[in-house]
C-alpha positions in Angstrom: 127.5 -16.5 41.9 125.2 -15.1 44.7 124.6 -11.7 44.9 124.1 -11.7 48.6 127.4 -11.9 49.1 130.1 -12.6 52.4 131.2 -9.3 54.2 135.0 -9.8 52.9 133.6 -10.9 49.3 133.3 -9.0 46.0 130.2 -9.1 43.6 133.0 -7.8 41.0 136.6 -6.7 41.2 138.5 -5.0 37.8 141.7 -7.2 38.1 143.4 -4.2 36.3 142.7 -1.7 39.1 143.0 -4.4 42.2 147.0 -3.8 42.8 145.6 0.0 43.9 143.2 -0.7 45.9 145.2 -3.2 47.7 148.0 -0.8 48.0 145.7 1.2 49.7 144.0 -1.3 51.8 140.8 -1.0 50.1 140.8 -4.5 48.9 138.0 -5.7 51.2 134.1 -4.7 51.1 134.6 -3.5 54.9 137.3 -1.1 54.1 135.7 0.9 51.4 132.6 0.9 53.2 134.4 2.4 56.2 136.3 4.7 54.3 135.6 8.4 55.1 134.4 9.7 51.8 133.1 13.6 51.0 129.7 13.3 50.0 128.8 15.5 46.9 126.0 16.3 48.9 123.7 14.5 51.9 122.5 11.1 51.0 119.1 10.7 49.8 117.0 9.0 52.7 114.2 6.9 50.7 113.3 3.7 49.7 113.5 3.0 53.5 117.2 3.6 53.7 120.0 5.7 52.3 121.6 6.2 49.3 125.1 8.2 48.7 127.9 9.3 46.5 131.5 10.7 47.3 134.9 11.2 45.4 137.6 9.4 46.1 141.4 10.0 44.9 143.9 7.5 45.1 147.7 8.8 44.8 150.2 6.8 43.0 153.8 7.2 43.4 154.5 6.4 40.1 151.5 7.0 38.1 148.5 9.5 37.8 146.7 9.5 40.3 143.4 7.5 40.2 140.4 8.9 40.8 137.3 7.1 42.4 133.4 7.9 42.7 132.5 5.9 45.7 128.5 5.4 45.9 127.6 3.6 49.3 123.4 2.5 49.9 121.8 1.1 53.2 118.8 -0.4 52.6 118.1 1.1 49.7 116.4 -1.2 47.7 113.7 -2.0 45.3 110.9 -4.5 44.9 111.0 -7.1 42.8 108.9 -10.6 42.4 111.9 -12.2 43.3 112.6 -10.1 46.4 109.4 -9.1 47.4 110.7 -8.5 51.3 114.1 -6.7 51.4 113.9 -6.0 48.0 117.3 -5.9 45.7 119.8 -2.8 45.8 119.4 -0.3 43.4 123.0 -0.4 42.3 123.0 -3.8 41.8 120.6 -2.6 38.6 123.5 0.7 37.9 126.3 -2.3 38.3 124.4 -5.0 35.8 123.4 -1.8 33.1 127.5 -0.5 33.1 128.5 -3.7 32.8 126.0 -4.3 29.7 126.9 -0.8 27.8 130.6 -1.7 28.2 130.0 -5.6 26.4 128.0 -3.1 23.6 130.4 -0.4 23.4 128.8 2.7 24.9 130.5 5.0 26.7 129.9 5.1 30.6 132.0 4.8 33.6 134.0 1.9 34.2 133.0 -0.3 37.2 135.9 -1.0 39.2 134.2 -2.6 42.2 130.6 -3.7 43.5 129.7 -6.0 46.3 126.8 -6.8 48.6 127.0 -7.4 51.9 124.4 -7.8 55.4 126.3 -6.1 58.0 124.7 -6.1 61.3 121.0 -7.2 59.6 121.3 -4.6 57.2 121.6 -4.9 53.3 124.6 -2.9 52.1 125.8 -2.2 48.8 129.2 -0.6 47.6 129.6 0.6 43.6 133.0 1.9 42.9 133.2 3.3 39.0 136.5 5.5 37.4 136.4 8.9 36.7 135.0 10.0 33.1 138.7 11.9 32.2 138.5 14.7 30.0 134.5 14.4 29.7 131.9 17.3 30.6 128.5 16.9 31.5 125.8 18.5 29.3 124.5 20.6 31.6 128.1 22.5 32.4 128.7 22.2 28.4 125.1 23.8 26.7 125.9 27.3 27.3 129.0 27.4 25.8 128.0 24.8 23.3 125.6 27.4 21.6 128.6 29.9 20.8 130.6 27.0 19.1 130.4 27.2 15.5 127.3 25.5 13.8 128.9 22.7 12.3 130.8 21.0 15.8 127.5 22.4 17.3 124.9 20.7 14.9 127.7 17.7 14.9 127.6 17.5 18.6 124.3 17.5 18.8 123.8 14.6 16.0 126.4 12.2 18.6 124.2 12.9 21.3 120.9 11.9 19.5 122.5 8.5 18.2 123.9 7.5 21.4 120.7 7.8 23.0 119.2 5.8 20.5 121.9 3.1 20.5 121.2 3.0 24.2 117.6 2.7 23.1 117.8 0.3 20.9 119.2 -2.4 23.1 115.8 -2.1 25.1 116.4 0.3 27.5 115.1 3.5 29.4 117.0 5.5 31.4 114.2 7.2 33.5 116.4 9.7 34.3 118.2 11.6 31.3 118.7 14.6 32.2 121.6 17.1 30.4 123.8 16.0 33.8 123.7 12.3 33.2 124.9 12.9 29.7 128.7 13.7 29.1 130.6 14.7 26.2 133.9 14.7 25.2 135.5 16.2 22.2 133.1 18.0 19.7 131.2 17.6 16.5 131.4 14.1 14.8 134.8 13.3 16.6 132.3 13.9 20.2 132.0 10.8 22.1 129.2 10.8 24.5 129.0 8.5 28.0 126.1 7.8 29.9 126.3 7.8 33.2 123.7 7.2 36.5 121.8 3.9 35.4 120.5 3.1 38.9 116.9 3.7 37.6 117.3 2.1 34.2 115.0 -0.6 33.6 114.1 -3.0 30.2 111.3 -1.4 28.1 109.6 -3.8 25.5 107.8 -1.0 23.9 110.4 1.2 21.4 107.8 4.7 21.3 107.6 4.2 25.0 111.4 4.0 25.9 111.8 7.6 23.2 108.8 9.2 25.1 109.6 8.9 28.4 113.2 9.9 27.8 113.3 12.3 25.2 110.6 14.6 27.4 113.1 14.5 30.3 115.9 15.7 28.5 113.6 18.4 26.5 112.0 19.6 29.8 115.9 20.1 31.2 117.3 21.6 28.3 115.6 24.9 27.7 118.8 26.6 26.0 118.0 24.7 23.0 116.2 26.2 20.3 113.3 24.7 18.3 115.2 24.4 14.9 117.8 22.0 17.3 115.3 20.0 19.2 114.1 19.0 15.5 117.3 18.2 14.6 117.8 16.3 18.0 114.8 14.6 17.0 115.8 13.3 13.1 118.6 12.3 13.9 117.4 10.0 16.8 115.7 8.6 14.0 118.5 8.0 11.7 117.2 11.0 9.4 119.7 13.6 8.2 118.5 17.2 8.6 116.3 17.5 5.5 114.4 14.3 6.4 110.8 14.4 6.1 109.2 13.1 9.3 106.1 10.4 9.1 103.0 10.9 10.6 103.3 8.8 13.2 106.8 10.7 13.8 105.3 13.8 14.2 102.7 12.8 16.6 105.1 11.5 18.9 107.1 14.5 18.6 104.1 16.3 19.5 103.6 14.3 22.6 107.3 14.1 23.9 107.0 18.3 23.3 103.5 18.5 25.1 105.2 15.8 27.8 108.3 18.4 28.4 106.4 21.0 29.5 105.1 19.0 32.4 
């Protein structure tokens, strides 16, 4: 299927979630494009276009209501070999990395729409994903996370650690894990963690590279967390419990992804 697609076409449509949309005459890629949305805040104006998100709630006369995030990008795209000129939208990367977490079994929102369209010369892209119910994002969750006791806390933080590395280990980096794009759910071993904003993940051959790059980002926007936890973090990335001795090659790259986080 082409990815450049006709203005009434969809790259993807959840057949589960179609019926409301259509009831609300958002079945077609002009009329969620149109739609009026409240931006969580101004678009970001780079990449020589625009790129935006807004929350979107659908009522249901017989049902919960469903609740929408609606992100919308104008030429917003990114360089490739094999679109050296327009280049290919960046949530056409967010669409194909949700859709490949959710055939592995990782948390992260569920796409219910994403098309492509050239409206008027210009290379539009719509991502529609459901609402994370019930999860909070690490960020909103760390303060109150350190007055938990230590077992959901040092449980917690052991589900976090292997879901990054599950996401890890099927080759990617996020580029952008940060305590906001991490959400959580429940607490200790029963948490279940989600990983959300994937428009900058990218394939990374190199295993030390993908823990590097990432692991510094989250430790630079974490500082609530104490040494003895970021160690802990740490092992159990690696599989070790919290006893585990670490190698030497282990310990240098801790030392780097420390040294990295204070950039």
């Amino acid at each position: 299927m082409p990815f450049i697609l006709k203005q009434t076409s969809y790259h993807y449509l959840d057949p589960l979630v179609a019926p409301a949309l259509a009831a609300h005459d958002l079945a077609q890629f002009e009329a969620l494009w149109n739609r009026e949305i409240a931006w969580f805040e101004e678009p970001n104006q780079r990449r020589g276009g625009w790129s935006g998100v807004g929350r979107l709630v659908l009522q249901a006369e017989s049902a919960e209501p469903l609740v929408l995030f609606v992100k919308k990008q104008q030429n917003h795209g990114r360089l490739t070999w094999r679109h050296p000129w327009r280049g290919e939208p960046t949530f056409r990367r967010e669409f194909n990395r949700l859709r490949q977490l959710a055939a592995t079994g990782i948390h992260a929102p569920r796409v219910v729409a994403y098309a492509e369209a050239i409206q008027s010369g210009q290379q539009c892209a719509v991502l529609v994903t459901e609402n994370l119910h019930d999860f909070v994002d690490l960020e909103t969750l760390l303060p109150s996370l350190q007055q938990w006791p230590r077992t959901e806390k040092t449980g917690t933080l052991r589900q976090l650690a292997q879901q990054v590395r599950r996401f890890h280990d099927l080759g990617l980096v996020h580029r952008a894990l940060y305590p906001k794009h991490l959400f959580v759910r429940g607490k200790a071993e029963q948490a279940e963690i989600a990983l959300i904003d994937l428009e900058k993940a990218r394939s990374s051959l190199c295993a030390s590279s993908r823990m590097l790059f990432d692991l510094s980002a989250l430790q630079r926007h974490t500082p609530l967390l104490t040494r003895s936890q970021r160690l802990l973090f740490f092992k159990h990335y690696l599989g070790l419990n919290s006893t585990g001795k670490l190698s030497w090659f282990e310990r240098w790259c801790l030392t780097r992804i420390m040294r990295r986080s204070r950039r």
